[in-house]
C-alpha positions as CSV (number, residue, x, y, z in Angstrom):
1,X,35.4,-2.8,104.8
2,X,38.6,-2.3,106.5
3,X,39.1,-3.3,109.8
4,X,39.6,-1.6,113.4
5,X,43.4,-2.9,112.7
6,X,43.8,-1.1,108.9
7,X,42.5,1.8,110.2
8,X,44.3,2.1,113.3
9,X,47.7,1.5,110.8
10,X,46.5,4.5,108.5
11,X,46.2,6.6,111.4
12,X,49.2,5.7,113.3
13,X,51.0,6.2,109.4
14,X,49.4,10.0,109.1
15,X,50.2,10.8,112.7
16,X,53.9,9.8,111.8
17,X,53.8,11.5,108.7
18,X,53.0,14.6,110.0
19,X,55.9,14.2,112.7
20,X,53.8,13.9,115.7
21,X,53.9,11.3,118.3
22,X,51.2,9.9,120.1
23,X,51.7,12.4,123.3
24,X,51.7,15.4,120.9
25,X,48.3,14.4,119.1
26,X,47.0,13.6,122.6
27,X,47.8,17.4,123.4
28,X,46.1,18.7,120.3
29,X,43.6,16.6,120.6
30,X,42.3,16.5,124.3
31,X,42.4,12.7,123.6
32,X,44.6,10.1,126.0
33,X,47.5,9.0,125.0
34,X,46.0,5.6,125.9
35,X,43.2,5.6,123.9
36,X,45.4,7.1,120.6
37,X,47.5,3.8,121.4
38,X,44.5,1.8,120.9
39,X,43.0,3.0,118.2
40,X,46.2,2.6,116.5
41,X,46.4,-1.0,117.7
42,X,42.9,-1.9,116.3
43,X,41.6,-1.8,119.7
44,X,39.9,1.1,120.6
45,X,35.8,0.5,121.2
46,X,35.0,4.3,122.3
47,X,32.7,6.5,121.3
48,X,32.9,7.7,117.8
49,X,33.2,11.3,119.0
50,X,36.4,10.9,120.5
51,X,37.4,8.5,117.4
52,X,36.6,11.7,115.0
53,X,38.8,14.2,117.0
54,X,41.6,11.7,116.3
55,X,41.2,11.5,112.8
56,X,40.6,15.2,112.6
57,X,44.0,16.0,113.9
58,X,45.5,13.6,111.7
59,X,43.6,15.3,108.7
60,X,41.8,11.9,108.0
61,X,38.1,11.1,107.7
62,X,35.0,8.9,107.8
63,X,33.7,7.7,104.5
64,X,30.4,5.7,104.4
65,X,29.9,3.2,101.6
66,X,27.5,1.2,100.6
67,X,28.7,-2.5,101.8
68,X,30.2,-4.8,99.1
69,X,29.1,-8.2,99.8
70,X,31.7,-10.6,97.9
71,X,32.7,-14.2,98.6
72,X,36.1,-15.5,100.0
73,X,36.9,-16.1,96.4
74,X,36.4,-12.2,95.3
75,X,33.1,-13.3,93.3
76,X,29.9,-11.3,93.9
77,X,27.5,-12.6,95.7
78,X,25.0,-13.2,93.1
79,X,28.2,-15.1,90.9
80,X,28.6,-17.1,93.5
81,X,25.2,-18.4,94.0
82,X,24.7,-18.8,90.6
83,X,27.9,-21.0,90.2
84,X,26.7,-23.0,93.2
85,X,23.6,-23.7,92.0
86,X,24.5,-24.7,89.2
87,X,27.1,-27.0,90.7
88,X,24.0,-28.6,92.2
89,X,22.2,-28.9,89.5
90,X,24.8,-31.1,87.7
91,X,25.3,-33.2,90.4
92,X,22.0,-34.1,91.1
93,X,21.4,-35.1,87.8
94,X,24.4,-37.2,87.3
95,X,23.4,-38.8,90.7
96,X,19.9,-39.6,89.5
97,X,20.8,-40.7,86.3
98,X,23.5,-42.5,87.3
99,X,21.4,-44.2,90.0
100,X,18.2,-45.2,87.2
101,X,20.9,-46.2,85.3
102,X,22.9,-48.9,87.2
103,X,19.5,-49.6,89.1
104,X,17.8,-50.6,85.0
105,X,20.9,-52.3,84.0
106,X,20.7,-54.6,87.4
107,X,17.2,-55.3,87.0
């Protein structure tokens, strides 16, 4: 999922693209310039109508996707859990092994 920031960076990147500046999209618009300035800034926590007329006049739009849950490490979720649990595994049966172990030879 990108971020307010990422987003605000693709739309301040159209809007310069297309040669505008943020008081000329304000104008076509009807949004502030204030509020184009935050949204570009990763800042902006409006309502998403206003959000959409910006994007509409930059020709960009809203995609809705299924959310990817990965780890830190780019595994999948289920990888990861898996590879953890295992990890676990191992180590609790080297620690009570290795525990019956020096406790028998002690004894």
């Amino acid at each position: 999922m990108a971020t307010r920031g990422e987003i605000g960076k693709k739309i301040r990147l159209a809007r310069k693209g297309l040669g505008y500046t943020q008081k000329s999209l304000a104008e076509k618009t009807k949004v502030n310039k204030t509020t184009i300035s935050e949204i570009e800034n990763g800042r902006f926590t409006g309502s998403f109508d206003i959000f959409e007329r910006v994007l509409d006049g930059v020709g960009l739009q809203f995609e809705v996707n299924k959310k990817n849950l990965t780890c830190p490490n780019g595994m999948k979720l289920k990888q990861y859990f898996r590879k953890m649990m295992n990890e676990i595994i191992y180590r609790l049966y080297h620690l009570i092994f290795t525990s019956n172990n020096a406790k028998s030879t002690t004894t």
